[in-house]
N, CA, C and O atoms as a GROMACS GRO file, in nm:
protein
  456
    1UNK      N    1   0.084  -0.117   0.000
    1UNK     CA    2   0.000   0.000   0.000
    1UNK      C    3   0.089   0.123   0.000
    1UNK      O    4   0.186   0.132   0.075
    2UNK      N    5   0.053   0.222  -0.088
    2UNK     CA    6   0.160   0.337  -0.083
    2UNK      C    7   0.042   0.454  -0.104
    2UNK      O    8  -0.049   0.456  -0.188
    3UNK      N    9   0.073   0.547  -0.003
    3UNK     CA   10  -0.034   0.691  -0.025
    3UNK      C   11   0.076   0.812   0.002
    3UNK      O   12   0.177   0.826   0.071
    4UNK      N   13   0.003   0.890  -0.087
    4UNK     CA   14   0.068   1.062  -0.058
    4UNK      C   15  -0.066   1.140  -0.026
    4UNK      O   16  -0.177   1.130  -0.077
    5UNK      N   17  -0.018   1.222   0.078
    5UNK     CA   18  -0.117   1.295   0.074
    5UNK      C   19  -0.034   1.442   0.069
    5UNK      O   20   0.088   1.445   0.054
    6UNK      N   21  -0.128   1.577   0.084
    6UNK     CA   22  -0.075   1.663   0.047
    6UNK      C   23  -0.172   1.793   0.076
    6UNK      O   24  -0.261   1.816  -0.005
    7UNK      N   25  -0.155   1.877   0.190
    7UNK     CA   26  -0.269   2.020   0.176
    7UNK      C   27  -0.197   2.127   0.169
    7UNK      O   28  -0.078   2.127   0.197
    8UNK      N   29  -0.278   2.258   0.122
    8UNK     CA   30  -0.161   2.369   0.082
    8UNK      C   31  -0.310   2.449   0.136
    8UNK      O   32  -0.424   2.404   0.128
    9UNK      N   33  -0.261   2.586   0.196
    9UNK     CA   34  -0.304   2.703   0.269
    9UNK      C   35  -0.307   2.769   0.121
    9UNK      O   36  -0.203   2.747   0.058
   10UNK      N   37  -0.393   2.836   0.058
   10UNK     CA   38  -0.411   2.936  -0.044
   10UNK      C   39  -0.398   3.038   0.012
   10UNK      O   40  -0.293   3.087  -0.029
   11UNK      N   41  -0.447   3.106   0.090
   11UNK     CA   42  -0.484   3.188   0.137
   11UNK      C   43  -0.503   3.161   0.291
   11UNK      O   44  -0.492   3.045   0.331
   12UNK      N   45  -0.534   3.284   0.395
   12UNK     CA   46  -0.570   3.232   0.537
   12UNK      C   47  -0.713   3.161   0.537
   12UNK      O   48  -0.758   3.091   0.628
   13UNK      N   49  -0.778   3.194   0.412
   13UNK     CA   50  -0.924   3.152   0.478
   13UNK      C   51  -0.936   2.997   0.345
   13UNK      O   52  -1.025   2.912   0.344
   14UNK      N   53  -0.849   3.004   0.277
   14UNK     CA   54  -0.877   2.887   0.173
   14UNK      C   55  -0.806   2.754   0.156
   14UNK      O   56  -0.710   2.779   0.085
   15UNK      N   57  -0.806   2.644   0.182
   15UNK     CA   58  -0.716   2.526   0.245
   15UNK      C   59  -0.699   2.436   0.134
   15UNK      O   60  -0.806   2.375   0.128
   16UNK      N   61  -0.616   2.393   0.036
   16UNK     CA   62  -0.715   2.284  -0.066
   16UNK      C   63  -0.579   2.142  -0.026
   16UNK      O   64  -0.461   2.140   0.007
   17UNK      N   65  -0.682   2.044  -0.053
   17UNK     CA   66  -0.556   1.918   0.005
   17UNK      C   67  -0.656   1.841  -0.115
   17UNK      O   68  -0.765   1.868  -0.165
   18UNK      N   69  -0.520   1.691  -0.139
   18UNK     CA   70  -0.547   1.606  -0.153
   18UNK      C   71  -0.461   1.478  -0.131
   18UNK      O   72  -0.368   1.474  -0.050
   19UNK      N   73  -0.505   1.362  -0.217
   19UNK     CA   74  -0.470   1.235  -0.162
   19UNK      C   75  -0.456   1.142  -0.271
   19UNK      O   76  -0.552   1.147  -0.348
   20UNK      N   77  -0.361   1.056  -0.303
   20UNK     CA   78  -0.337   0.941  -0.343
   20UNK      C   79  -0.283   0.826  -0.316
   20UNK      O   80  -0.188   0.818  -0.237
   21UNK      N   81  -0.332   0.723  -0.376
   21UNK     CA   82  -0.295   0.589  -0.323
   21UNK      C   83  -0.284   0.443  -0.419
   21UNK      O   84  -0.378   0.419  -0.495
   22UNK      N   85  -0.206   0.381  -0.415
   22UNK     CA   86  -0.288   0.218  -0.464
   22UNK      C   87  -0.267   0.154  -0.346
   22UNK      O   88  -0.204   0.198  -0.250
   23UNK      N   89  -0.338   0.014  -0.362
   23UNK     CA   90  -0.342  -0.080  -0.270
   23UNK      C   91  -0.348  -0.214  -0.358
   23UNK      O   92  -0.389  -0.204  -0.473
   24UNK      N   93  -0.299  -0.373  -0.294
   24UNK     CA   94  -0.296  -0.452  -0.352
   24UNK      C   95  -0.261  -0.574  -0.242
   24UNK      O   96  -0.175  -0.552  -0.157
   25UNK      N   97  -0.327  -0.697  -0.245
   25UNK     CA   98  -0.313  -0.793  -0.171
   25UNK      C   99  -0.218  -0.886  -0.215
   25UNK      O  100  -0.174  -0.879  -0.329
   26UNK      N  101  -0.181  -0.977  -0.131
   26UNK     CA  102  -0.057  -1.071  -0.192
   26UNK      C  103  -0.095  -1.168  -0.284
   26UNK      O  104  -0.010  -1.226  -0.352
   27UNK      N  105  -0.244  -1.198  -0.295
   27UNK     CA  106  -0.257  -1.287  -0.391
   27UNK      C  107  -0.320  -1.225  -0.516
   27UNK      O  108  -0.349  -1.297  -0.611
   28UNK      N  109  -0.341  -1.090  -0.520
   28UNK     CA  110  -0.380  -0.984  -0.635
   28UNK      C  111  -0.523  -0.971  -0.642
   28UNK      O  112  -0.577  -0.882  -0.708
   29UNK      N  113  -0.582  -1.054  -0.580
   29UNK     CA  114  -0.734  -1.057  -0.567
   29UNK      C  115  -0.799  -0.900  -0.521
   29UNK      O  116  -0.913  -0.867  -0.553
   30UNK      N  117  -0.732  -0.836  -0.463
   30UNK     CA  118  -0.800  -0.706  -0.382
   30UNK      C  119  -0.641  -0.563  -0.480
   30UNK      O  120  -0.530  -0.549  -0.429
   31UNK      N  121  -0.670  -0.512  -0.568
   31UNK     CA  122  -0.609  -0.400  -0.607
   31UNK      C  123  -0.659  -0.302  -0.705
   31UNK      O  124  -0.727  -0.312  -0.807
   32UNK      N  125  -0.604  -0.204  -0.643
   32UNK     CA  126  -0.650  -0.028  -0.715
   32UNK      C  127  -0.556   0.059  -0.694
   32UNK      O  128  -0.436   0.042  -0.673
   33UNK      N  129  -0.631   0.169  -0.702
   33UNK     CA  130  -0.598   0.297  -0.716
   33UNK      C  131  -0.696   0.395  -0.646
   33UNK      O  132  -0.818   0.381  -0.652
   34UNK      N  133  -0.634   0.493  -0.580
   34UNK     CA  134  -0.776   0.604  -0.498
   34UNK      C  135  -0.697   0.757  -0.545
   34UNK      O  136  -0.579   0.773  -0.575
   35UNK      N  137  -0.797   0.850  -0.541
   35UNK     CA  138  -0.764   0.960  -0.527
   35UNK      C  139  -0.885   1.073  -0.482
   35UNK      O  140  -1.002   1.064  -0.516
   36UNK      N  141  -0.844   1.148  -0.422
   36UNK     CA  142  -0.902   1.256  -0.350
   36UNK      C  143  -0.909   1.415  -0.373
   36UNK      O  144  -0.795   1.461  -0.378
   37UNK      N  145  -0.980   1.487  -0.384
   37UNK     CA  146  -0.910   1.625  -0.385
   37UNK      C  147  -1.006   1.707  -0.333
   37UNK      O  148  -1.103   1.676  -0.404
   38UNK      N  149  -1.041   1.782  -0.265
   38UNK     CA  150  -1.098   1.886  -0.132
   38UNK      C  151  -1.073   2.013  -0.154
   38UNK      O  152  -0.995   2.063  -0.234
   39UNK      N  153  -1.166   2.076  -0.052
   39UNK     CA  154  -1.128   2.248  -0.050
   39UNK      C  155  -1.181   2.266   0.067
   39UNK      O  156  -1.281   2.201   0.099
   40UNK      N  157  -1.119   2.364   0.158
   40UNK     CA  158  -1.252   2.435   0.238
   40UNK      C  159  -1.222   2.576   0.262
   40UNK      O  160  -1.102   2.594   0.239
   41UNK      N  161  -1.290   2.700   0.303
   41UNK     CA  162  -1.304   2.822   0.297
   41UNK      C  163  -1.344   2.847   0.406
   41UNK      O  164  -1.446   2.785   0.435
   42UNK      N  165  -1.305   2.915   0.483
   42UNK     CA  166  -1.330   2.980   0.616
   42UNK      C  167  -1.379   3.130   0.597
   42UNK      O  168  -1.319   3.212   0.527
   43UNK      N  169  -1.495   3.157   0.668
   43UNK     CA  170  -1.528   3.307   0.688
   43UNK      C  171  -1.593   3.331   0.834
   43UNK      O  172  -1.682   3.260   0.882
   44UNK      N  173  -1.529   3.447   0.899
   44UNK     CA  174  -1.573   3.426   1.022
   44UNK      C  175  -1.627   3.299   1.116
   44UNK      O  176  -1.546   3.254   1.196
   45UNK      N  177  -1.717   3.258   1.111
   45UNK     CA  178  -1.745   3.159   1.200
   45UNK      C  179  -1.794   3.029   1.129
   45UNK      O  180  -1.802   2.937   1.210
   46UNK      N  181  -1.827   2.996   1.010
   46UNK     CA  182  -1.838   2.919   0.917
   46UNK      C  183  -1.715   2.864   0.884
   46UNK      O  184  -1.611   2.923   0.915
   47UNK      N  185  -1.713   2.733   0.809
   47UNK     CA  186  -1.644   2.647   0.740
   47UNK      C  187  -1.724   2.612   0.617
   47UNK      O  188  -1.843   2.582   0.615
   48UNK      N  189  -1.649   2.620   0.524
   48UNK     CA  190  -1.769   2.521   0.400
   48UNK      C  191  -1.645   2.446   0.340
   48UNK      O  192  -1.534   2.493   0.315
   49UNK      N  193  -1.695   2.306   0.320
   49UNK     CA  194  -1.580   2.240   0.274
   49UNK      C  195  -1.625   2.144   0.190
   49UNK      O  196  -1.741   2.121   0.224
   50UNK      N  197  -1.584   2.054   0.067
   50UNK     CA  198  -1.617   2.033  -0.057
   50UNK      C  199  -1.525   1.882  -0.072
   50UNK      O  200  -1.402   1.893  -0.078
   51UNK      N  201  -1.566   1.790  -0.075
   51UNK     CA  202  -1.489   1.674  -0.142
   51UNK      C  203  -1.538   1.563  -0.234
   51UNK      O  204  -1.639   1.493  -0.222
   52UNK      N  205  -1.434   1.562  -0.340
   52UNK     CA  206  -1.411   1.410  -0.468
   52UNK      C  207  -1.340   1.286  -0.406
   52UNK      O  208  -1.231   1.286  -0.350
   53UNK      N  209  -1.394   1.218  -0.420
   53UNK     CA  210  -1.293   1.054  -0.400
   53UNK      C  211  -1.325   1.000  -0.508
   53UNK      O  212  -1.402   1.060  -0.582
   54UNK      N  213  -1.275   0.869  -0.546
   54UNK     CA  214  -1.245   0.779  -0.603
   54UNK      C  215  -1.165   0.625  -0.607
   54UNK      O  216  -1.045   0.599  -0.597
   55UNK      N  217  -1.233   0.572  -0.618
   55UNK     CA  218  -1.158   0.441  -0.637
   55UNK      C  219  -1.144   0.361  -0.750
   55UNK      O  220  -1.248   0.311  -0.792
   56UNK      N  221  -1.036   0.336  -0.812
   56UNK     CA  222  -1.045   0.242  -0.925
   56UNK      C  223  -0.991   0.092  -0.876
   56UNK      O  224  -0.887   0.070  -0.814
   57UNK      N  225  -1.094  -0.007  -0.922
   57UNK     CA  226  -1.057  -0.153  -0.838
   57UNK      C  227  -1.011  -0.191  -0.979
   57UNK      O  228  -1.082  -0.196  -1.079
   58UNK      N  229  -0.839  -0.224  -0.966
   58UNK     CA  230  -0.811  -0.323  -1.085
   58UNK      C  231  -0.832  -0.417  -1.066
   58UNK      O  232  -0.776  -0.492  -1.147
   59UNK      N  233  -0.884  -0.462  -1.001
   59UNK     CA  234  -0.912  -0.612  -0.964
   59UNK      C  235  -1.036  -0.721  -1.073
   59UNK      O  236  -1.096  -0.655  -1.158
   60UNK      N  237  -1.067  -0.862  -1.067
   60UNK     CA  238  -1.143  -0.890  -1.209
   60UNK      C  239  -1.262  -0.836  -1.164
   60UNK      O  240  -1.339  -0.791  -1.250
   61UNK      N  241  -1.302  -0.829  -1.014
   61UNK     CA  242  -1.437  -0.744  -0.993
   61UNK      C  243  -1.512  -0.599  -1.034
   61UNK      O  244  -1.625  -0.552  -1.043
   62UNK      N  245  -1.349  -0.551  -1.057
   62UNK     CA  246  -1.379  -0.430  -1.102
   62UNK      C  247  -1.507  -0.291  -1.096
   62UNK      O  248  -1.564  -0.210  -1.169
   63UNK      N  249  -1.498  -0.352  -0.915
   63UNK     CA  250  -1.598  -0.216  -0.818
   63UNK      C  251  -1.516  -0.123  -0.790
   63UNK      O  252  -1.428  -0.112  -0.704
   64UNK      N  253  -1.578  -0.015  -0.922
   64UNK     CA  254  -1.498   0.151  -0.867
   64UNK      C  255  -1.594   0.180  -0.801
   64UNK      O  256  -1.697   0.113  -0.811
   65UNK      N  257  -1.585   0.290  -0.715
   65UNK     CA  258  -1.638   0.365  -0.649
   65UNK      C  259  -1.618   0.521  -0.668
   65UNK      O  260  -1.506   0.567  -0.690
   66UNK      N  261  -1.702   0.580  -0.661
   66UNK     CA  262  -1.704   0.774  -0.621
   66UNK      C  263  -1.763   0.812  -0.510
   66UNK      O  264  -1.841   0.746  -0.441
   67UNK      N  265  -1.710   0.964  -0.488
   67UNK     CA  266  -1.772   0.972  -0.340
   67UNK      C  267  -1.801   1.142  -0.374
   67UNK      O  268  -1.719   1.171  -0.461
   68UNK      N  269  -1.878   1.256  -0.343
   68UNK     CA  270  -1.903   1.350  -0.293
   68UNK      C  271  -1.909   1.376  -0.220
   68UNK      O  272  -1.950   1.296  -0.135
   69UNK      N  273  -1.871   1.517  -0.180
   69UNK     CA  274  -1.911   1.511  -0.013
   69UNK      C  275  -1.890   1.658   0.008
   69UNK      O  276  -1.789   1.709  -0.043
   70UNK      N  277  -1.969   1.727   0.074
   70UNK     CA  278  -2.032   1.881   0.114
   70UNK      C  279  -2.067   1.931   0.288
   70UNK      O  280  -2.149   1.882   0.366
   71UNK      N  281  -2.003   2.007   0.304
   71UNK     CA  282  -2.007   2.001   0.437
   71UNK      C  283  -2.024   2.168   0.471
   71UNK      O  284  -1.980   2.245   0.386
   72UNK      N  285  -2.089   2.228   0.598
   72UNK     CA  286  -2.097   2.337   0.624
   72UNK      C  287  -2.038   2.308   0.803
   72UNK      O  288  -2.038   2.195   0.852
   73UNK      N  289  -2.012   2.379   0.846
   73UNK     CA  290  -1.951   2.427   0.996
   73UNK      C  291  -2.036   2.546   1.037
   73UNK      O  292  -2.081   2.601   0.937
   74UNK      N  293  -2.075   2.606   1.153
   74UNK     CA  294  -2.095   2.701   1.247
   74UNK      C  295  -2.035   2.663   1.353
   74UNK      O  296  -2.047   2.555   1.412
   75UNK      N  297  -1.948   2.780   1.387
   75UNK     CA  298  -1.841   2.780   1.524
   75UNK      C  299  -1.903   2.832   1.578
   75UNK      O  300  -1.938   2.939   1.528
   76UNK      N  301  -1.973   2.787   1.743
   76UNK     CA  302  -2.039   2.861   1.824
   76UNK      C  303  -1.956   2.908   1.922
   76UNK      O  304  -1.966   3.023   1.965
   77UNK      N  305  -1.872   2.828   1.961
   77UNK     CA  306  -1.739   2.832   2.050
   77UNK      C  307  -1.619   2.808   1.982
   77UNK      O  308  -1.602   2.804   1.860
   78UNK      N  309  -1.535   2.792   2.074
   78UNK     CA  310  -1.377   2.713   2.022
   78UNK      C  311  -1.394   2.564   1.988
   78UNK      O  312  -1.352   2.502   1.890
   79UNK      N  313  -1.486   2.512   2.120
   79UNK     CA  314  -1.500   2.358   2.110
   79UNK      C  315  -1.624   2.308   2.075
   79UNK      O  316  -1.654   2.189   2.091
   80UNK      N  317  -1.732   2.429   2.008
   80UNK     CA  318  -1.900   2.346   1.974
   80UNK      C  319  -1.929   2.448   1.849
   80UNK      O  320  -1.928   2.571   1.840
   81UNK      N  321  -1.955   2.335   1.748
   81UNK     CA  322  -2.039   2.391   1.634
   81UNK      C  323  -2.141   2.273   1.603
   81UNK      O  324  -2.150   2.154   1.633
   82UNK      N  325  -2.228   2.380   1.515
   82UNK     CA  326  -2.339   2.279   1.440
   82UNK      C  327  -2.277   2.283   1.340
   82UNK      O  328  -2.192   2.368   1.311
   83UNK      N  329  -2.329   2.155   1.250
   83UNK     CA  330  -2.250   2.166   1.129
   83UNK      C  331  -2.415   2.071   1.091
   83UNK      O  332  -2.516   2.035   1.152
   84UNK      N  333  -2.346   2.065   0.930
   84UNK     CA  334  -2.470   2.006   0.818
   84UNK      C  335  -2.354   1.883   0.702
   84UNK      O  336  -2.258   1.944   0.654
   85UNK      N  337  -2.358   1.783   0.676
   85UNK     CA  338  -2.282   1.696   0.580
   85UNK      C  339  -2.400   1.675   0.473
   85UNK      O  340  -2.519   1.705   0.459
   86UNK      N  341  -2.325   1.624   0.422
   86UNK     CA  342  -2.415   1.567   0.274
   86UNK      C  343  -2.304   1.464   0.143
   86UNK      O  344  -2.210   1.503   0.074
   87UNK      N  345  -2.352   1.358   0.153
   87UNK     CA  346  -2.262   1.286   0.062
   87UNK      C  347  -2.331   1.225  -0.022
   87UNK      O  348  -2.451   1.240  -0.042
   88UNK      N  349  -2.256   1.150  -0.077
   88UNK     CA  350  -2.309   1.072  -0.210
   88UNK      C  351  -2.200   0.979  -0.275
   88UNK      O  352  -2.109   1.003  -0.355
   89UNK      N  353  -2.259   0.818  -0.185
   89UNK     CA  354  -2.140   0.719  -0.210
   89UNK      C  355  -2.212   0.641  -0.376
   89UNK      O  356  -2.326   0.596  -0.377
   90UNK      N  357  -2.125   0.637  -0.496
   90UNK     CA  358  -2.178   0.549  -0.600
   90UNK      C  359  -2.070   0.419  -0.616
   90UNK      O  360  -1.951   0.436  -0.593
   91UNK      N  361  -2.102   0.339  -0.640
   91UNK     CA  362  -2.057   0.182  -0.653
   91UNK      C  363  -2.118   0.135  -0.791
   91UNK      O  364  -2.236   0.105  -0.812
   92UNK      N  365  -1.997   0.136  -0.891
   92UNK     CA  366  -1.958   0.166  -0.990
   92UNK      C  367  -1.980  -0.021  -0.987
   92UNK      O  368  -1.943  -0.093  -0.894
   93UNK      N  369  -2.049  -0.067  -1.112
   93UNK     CA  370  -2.015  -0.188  -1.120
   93UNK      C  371  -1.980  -0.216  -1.261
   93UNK      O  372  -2.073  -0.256  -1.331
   94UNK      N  373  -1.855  -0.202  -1.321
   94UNK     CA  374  -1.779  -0.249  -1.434
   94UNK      C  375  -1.846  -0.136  -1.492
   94UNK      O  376  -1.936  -0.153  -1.574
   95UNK      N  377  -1.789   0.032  -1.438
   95UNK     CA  378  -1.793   0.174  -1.490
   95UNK      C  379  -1.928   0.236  -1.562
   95UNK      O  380  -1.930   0.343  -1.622
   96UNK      N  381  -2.058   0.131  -1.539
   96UNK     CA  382  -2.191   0.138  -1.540
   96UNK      C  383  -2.298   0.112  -1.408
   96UNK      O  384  -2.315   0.007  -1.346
   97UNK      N  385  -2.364   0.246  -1.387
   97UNK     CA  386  -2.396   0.226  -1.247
   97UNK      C  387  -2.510   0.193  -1.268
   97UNK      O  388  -2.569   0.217  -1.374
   98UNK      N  389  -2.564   0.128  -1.162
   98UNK     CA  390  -2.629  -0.010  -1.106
   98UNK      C  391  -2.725   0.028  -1.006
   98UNK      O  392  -2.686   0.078  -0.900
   99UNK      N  393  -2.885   0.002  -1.039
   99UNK     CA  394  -2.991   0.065  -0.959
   99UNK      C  395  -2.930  -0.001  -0.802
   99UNK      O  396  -2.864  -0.100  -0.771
  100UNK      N  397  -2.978   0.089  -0.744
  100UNK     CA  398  -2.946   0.055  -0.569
  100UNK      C  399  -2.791   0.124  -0.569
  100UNK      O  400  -2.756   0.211  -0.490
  101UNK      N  401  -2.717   0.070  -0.663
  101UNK     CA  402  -2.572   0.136  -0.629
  101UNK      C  403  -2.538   0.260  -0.556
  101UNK      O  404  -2.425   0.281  -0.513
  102UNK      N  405  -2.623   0.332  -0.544
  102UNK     CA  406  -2.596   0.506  -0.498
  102UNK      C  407  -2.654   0.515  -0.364
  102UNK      O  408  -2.771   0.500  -0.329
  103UNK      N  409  -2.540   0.545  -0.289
  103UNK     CA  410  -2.600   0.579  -0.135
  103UNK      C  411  -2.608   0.734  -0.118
  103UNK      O  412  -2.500   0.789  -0.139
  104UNK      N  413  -2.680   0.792  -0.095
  104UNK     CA  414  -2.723   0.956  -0.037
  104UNK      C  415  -2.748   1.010   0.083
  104UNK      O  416  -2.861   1.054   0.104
  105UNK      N  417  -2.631   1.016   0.201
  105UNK     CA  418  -2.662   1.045   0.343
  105UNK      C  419  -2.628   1.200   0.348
  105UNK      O  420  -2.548   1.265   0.281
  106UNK      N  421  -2.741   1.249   0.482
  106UNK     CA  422  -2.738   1.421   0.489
  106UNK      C  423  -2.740   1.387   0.664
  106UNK      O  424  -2.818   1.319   0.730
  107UNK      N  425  -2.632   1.456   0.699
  107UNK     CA  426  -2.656   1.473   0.855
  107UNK      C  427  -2.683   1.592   0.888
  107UNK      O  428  -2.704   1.664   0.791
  108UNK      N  429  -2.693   1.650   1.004
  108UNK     CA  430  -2.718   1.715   1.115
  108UNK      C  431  -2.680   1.751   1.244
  108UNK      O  432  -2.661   1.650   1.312
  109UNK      N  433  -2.661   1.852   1.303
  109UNK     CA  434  -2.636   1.791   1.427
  109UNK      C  435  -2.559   1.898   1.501
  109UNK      O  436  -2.543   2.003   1.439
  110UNK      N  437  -2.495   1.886   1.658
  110UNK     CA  438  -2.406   1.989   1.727
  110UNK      C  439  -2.235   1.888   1.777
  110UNK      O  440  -2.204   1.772   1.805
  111UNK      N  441  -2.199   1.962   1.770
  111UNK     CA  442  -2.034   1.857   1.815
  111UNK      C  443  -1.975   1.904   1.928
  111UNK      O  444  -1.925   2.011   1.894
  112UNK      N  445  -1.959   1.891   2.010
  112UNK     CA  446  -1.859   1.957   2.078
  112UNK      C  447  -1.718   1.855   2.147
  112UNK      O  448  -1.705   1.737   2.180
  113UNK      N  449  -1.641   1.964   2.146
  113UNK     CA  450  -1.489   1.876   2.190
  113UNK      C  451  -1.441   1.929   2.270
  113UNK      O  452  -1.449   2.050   2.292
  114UNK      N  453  -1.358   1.816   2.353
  114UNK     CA  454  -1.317   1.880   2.515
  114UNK      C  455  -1.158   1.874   2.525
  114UNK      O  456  -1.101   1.912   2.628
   0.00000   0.00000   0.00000
């Protein structure tokens, strides 16, 4: 398994990172490729942050995967915000997607950390 990852500060309020990888088992049955790439933007007490994934399975199964993913922050404190997610997992079956394949989760909610 070998990954790089990598984030760079644009600006004070603009962050953008990403990620790469393959992976591969000893008997070759389980191997790919992933990659990632993100943003997020800070303004006063907000976060909004933005992510791509990917997986390519070289494997004979050949389940890629994609991922979206959308996120908002409110800093109420140092250690409590509400925040809002939203994703969107697809499961790619031989690079034609496949009823049921698409998962669509939206959270909610308050966090706090101590």
């Amino acid at each position: 398994q070998n990954l790089l990852g990598l984030a760079y500060t644009l600006t004070p309020t603009v962050r953008l990172h990403a990620g790469f990888g393959t992976f591969e088992s000893n008997n070759n049955t389980v191997k790919g490729s992933s990659q990632q790439f993100g943003a997020s933007y800070t303004t006063g007490a907000w976060n909004f942050m933005g992510q791509m994934a990917s997986v390519d399975d070289k494997a004979s199964t050949n389940n890629d995967r994609k991922m979206i993913g959308l996120g908002v922050n409110y800093n109420l404190s140092k250690t409590t915000r509400a925040y809002v997610r939203y994703d969107s997992i697809n499961r790619l079956d031989n690079k034609a997607a496949v009823a049921g394949s698409e998962v669509k989760r939206t959270a909610i909610g308050l966090a706090d950390t101590f």
